[in-house]
N, C-alpha and C positions, 0 to 999 in steps of 0.2 A: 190893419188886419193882416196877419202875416201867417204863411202855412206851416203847417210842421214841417219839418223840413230844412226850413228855407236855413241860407248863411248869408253873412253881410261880411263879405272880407275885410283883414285888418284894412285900417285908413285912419285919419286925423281930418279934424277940421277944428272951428272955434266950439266954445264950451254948449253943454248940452245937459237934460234933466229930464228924466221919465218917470211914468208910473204904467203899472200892468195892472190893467182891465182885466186879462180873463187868460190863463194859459201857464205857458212857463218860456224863459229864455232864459239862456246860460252867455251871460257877459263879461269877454275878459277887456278889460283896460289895465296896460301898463305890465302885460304878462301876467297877471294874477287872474283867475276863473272864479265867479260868482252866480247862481242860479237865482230868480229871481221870479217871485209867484204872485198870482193875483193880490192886489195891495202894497208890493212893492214897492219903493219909488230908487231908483240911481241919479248919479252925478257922473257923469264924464267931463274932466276940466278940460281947458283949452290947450290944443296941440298934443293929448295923451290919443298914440297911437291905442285903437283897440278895434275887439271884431266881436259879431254875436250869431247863436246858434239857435234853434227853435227847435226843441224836441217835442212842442205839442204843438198844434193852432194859438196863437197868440194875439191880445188886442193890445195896443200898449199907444197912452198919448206921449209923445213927445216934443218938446221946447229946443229949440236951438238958439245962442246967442246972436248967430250969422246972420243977419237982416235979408240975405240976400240969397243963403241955403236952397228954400226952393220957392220957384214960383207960385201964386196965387191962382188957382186954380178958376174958370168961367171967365 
């Protein structure tokens, strides 16, 4: 659940896969800018620099290939 608003500065890490629940974000990977609305889903490959903007409220699940990306939460 991410706010309008919100930015995720460029960075890189291993490959990644989303889908948007409910909202909108504007995703660029690799200098190229793509908006992306409920039912979308992206790919960001491994080691592609990129960043993301949220012009509305947004829910979005995402997959990371990084086993170690973030901790398990309780």
């Amino acid at each position: 659940d991410i706010p309008q608003g919100a930015h995720v500065p460029p960075h890189q890490h291993g490959e990644q896969w989303g889908c948007v629940l409910d909202g909108e974000l504007e995703l660029t990977v690799g200098g190229k800018t793509r908006t992306y609305r409920k039912g979308d889903s992206y790919h960001i490959p491994a080691g592609a620099v990129h960043e993301a903007r949220f012009p509305t409220r947004c829910r979005v699940i995402d997959l990371f290939a990084d086993v170690d990306r973030y901790r398990a939460k309780g």
